[in-house]
N, C-alpha and C positions, 0 to 999 in steps of 0.2 A: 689265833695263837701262832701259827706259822708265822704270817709277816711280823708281829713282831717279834720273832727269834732272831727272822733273818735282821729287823729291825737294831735288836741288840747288838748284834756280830757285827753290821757294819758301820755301828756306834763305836764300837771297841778298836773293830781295826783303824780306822779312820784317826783318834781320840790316839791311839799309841803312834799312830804313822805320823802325826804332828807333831809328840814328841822325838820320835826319831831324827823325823827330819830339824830340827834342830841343831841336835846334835852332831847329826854329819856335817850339818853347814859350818861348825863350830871344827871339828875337825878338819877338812878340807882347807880351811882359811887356815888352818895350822896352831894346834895349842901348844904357848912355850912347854908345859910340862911334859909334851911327851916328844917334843923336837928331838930332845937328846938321843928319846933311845930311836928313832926314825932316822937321825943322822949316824947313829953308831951299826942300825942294819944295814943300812946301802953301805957305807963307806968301808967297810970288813965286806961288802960283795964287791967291791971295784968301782959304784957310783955315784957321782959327783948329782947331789938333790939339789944344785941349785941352776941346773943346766935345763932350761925350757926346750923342749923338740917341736919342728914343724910336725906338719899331720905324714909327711914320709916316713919320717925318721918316728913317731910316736907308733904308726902300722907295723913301721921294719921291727921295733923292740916288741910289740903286739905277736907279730907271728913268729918272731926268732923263740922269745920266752916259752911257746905254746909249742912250738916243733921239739923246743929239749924237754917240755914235758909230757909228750908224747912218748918220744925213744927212752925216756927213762922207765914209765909206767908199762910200755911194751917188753920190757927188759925186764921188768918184773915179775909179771905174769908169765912169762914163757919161763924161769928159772924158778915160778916160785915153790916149787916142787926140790929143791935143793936147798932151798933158803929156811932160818928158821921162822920162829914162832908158825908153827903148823902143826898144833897138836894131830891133829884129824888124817893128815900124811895125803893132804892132796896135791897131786900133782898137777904138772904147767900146763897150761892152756895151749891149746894147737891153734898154731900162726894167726888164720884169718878170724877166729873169736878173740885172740888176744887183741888183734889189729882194731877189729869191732870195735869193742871195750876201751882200747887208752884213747882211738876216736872220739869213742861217747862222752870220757869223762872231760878231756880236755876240751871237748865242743859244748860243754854244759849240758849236753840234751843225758845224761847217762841212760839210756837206749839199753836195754839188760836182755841180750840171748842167752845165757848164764843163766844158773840160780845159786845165789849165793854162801849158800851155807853149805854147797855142794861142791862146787868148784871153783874155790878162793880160797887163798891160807889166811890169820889173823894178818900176818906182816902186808899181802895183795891189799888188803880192806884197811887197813890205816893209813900201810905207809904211802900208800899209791891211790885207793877208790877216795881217800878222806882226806887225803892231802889235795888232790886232785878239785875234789869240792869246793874248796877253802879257794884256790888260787884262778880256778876258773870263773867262780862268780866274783872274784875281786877283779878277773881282769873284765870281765860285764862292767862292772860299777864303773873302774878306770876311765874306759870305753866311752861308758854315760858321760864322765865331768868332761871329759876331750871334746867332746859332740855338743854339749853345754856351754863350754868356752865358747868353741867359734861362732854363740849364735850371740852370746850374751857381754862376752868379756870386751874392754876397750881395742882399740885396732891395734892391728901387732900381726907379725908372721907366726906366733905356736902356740899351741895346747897344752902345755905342763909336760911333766915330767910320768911316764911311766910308771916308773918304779916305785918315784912317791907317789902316786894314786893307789898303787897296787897296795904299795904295806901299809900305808893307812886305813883301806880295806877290810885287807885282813888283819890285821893288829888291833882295832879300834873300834870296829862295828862288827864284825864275824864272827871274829875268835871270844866277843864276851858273851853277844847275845848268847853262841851258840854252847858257852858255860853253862849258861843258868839255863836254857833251856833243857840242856841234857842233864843236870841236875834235877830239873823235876822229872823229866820223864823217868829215870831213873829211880824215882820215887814212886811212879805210879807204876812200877815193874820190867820196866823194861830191862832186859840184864844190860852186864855193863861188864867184862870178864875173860880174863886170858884162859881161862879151863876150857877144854873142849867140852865135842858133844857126852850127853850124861845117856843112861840106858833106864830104862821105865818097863815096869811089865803093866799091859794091860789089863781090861777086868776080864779079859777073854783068855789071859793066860799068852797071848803074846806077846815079844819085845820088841819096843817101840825105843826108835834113837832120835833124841831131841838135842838138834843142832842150838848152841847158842854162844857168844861173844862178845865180843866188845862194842853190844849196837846204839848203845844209846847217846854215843858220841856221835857216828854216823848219822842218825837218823838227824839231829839236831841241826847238822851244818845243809844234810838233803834237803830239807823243808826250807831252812833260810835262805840258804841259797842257792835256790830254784833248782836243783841238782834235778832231785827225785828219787837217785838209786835206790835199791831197799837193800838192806842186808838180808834179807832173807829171800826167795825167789817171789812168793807172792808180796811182797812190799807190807805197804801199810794196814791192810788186810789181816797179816799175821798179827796173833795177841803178843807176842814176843816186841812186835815194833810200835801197839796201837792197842794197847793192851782195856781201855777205859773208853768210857764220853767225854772227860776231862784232856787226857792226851789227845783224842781224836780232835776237840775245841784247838787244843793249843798248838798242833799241827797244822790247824785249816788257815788259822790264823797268820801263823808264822810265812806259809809260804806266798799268802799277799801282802806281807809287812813291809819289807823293803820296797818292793815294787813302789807300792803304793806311797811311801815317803820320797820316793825320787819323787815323783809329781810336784810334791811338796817342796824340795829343795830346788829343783828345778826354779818356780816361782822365787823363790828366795835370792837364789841365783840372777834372776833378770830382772831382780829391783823390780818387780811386779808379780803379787803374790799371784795376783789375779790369773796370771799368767798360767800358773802353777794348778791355778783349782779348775781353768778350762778346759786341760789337758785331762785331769782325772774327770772332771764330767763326765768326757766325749769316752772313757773309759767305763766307767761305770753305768751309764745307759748302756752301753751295749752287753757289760757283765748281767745286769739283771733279765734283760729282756733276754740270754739264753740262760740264766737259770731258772725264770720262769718260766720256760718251754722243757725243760730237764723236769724239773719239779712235778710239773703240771703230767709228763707221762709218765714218770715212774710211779708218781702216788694214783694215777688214774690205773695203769695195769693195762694189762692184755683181756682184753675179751674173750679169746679164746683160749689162755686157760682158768678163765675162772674170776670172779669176783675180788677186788680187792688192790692192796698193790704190789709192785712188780718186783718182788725180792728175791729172783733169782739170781746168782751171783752176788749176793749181798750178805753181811754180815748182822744177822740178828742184836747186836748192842749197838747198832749204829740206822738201822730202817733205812728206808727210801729217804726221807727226808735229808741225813747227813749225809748221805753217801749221794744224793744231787748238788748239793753243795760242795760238797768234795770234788764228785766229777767237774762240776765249772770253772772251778777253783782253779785247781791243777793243768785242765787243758787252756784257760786264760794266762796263766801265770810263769807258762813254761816249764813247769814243773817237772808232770810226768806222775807222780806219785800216783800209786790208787790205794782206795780202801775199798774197794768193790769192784770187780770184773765188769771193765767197759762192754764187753763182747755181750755180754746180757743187758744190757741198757736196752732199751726200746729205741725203733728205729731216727726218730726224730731227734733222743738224748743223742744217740750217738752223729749224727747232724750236725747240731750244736757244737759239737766237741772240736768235730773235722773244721768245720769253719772258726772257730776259736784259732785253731791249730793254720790252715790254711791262711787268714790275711797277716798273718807273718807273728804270731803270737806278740800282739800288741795293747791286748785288753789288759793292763799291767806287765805281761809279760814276765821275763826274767828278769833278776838283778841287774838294774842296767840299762839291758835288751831293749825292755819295753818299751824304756823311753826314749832309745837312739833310734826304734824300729816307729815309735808315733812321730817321731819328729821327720820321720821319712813323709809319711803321712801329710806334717803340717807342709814341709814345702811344696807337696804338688796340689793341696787346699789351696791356699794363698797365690799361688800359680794361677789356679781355676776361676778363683778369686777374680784375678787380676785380668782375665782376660772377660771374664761376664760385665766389667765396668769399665775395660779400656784404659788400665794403667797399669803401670810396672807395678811386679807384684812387691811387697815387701814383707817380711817379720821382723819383729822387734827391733824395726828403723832402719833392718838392713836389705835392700833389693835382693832380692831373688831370681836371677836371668838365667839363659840357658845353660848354660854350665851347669851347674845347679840342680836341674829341672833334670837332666841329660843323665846327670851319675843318679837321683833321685829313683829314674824310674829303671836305670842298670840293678841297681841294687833292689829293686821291688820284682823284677822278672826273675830273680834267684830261687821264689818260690814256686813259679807255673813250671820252671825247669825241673826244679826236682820233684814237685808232685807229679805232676800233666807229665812231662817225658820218663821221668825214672817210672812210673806208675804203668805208664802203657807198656814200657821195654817188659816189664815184668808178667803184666797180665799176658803176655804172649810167646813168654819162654820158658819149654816144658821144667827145664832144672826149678824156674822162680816159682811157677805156679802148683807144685808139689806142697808150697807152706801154706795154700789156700784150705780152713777148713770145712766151707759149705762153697755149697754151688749155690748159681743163681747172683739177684743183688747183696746178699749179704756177703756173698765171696769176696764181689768187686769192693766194696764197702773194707773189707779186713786190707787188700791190697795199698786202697785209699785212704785208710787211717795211718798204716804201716810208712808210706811214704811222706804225706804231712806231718806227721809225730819229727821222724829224722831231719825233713827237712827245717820244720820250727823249730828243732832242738828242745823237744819236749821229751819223747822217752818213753812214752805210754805205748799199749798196741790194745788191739783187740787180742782177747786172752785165746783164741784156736790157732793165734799166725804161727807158722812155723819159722820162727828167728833165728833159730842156728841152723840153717842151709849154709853153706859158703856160698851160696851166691848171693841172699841177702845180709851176709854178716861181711860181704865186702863192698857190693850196690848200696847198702843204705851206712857204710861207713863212708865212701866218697859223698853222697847226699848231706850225710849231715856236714863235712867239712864244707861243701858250697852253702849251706844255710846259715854257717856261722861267718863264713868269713868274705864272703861276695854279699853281706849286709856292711862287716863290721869297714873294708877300705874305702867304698863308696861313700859311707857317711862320714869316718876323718875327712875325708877331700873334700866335700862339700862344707864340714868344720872350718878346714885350712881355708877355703874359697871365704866363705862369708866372715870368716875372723879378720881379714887384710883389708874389708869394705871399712867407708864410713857412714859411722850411725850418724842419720835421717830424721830432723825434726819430727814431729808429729802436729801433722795439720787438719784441717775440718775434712780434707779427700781422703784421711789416712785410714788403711778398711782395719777398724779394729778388733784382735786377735786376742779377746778376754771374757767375751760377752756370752747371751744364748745364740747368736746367728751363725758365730763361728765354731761353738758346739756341735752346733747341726749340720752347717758344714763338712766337719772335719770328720763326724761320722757318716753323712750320705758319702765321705768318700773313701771312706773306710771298707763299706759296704758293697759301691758299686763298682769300684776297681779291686777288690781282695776278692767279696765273696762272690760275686756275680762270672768272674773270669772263670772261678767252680764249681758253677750253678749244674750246666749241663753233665757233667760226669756223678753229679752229688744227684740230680735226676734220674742215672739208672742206678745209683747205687741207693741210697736210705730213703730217697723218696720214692722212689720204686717200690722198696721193703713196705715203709709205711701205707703206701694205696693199698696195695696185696692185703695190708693186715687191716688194713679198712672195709675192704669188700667180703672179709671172714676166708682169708686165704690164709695159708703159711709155707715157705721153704724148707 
């Protein structure tokens, strides 16, 4: 019965992500019908959409656009105490949470030492957490078609236009899904509402204040676009944001739907669908084989306390079952989101998640992400490739030489630096190691999830870390800016690099890059350069845990 649940889900997503990807291929190539309003938004902001950028110039509008959307969301937050709509009268944020925060949301990873229903006004949570959403994962997607171009497009110096990547994004694929999505949920109770919090007595005779808002708009663009934040401090957990087994479906769903149709457009893109369906293979093996290891411990449980399975931290209308799927989900996908406290996963679930998180959240990834972050991937395959058979390496007709190969693995070192260094700096200094809340491997473990989340621009933590330290709410705000953006320049320039070659017949020597060999491939190199580089530290942390809990030990 399990397998086929899971069986169904990844019927569904799969079956919707073909149609999606359609569609975006249809938009991207550009529909007369919505030309007009796409030339009347750029050109009232000052931009000429017909003006192609090199990969410098496509980077320079990448980080310029994302630096004013920083300083503006920081500006928010520290005023929003003076600003209206804030029924609830809270006050601005002190500097290095604010700092934290328009970090997280403009890096995608939205990383929450906050809790939101606590310390945000309505005006924080729309005009800045949601606006933020919308425009961070449109600049992923962007990101994706730029990185796409120069592997697939004819020969030429540029990668398109920015801005038109960007409002196509969000005008055309974000802003509708994320319509009707928040339409049902909002059906299925999620509020949706400028009134503040309301007052309740309980049966005990006390009163109880129930925060609630404008969430169902939020939650809709979080899930689509790999955001994660939650509006409320426990995320998707809270009945207010996840309120059903229907919304819990249509959440898990959503936050691998786009992922999962880049794949798809991708192929569409390189005039080889094939192309497209090898790329999510080498995805999708690797998604199952850690949710079968998720699965397999939480429905197995702890022996030592008792029979059965492991629903600590977990939410009774959802079991072991959705809330391992959840967990996979969201740490494959970039998300972040949880509907059950990681910190209670058994030591292996939590494992899984860190290596999700650590080989650069590329099992789907983000909007985007994933596939600007596999295609890191596919050039040092085809590299490896090239050198086991003694020839220039190529993809899709184009060589692949040191250049290439040079920025490939610049931009793959972006993750041991901020796990591996930001990780030890912290296990070893007393201000850091105060947000640690067990001793032993489970501590190291909380340290080592806290730093892969920031760095993969996921957002999750184990639920004991202490996040609002200023010294991690400004340590892992420089972390996630090196995970977002010492991925995204390296891969334009290799874009710019391989877009100016010319494409390369294909002949009987040509190592082909569609099949099972290059699946295999492309995940042995997935694995041995991602997760293997985090083998040893993942050894005193969760597998550590795990012997201990083997041998009828506990911390």
């Amino acid at each position: 019965m399990t397998i086929l649940a899971y069986g169904l889900y990844f019927a569904a997503l799969v079956s919707a992500a073909l149609l999606l990807a359609l569609w975006m291929a249809r938009v991207y190539d550009g529909l007369p019908a919505l030309a007009r309003i796409e030339r009347g938004v750029l050109r009232a902001a000052g931009v000429n959409p017909d003006r192609s950028m090199t990969w410098p110039a496509y980077a320079m509008a990448v980080l310029a656009f994302n630096l004013a959307g920083f300083v503006l969301l920081y500006t928010l937050l520290r005023l929003q105490g003076a600003l209206p709509l804030n029924p609830d009268g809270i006050g601005g944020m002190a500097p290095d949470l604010a700092f934290n925060t328009a970090v997280s949301f403009v890096t995608n990873t939205n990383w929450q030492a906050y809790s939101g229903e606590a310390q945000l006004s309505y005006l924080s949570q729309m005009a800045g957490l949601t606006v933020q959403n919308f425009v961070s994962a449109g600049t992923g997607m962007a990101v994706a078609l730029a990185v796409v171009r120069g592997f697939t497009a004819a020969k030429g110096t540029t990668l398109g236009n920015f801005w038109l990547d960007l409002t196509r994004s969000v005008l055309w694929i974000l802003l509708p899904l994320s319509a009707l999505l928040a339409l049902f949920l909002a059906a299925q109770g999620v509020p949706q509402t400028l009134h503040g919090a309301i007052t309740a007595s309980t049966l005990e005779g006390a009163e109880q204040v129930i925060a609630r808002g404008p969430a169902a708009a939020q939650i809709a663009i979080k899930q689509l676009g790999t955001n994660g934040g939650g509006f409320f401090g426990v995320n998707s957990a809270h009945p207010f944001e996840n309120p059903t087994i229907a919304s819990n479906l249509a959440q898990c769903l959503s936050l691998l739907l786009i992922p999962v149709a880049f794949c798809f457009l991708f192929g569409r893109m390189a005039g080889d669908r094939r192309q497209g369906w090898a790329i999510f293979a080498a995805m999708a093996v690797m998604f199952v084989a850690g949710l079968a290891v998720i699965h397999w411990a939480e429905v197995a449980g702890n022996p030592l306390l008792g029979q059965g399975a492991n629903m600590e931290g977990k939410e009774q209308r959802f079991g072991a079952m959705l809330s391992a799927l959840w967990a996979a989900s969201t740490t494959a996908a970039s998300n972040g989101a949880v509907n059950a406290m990681h910190d209670s996963f058994m030591p292996l679930s939590g494992m899984v998640m860190m290596v999700f998180m650590q080989i650069g959240e590329v099992i789907f990834g983000g909007v985007g992400s994933g596939l600007y972050g596999m295609l890191l991937y596919v050039v040092l395959a085809v590299f490896l490739a090239g050198l086991m058979v003694g020839r220039t390496p190529e993809y899709l007709g184009r060589k692949v030489e040191a250049r290439e190969v040079t920025l490939a693995v610049l931009a793959f070192l972006s993750m041991p630096l901020g796990i591996l260094v930001g990780g030890a700096i912290a296990a070893t200094v007393p201000q850091a190691l105060a947000a640690v809340q067990d001793a032993g491997p489970h501590g190291l473990s909380e340290i080592l999830y806290a730093y892969s989340s920031a760095t993969g621009n996921n957002g999750s933590a184990f639920g004991g870390w202490g996040a609002a330290l200023p010294w991690h709410t400004t340590a892992l705000g420089l972390v996630m800016l090196l995970g977002r953006y010492a991925m995204i320049v390296p891969l334009l320039a290799i874009a710019g690099s391989m877009v100016r070659k010319t494409r390369a017949p294909v002949t009987t020597g040509t190592f082909p890059t569609h099949g099972p060999l290059f699946v295999t491939l492309l995940v042995l190199t997935v694995l041995i350069l991602g997760a293997l580089t985090f083998f040893p530290v993942l050894a005193l942390g969760p597998i550590a845990e795990e012997t201990a809990r083997a041998a009828g030990q506990s911390f």
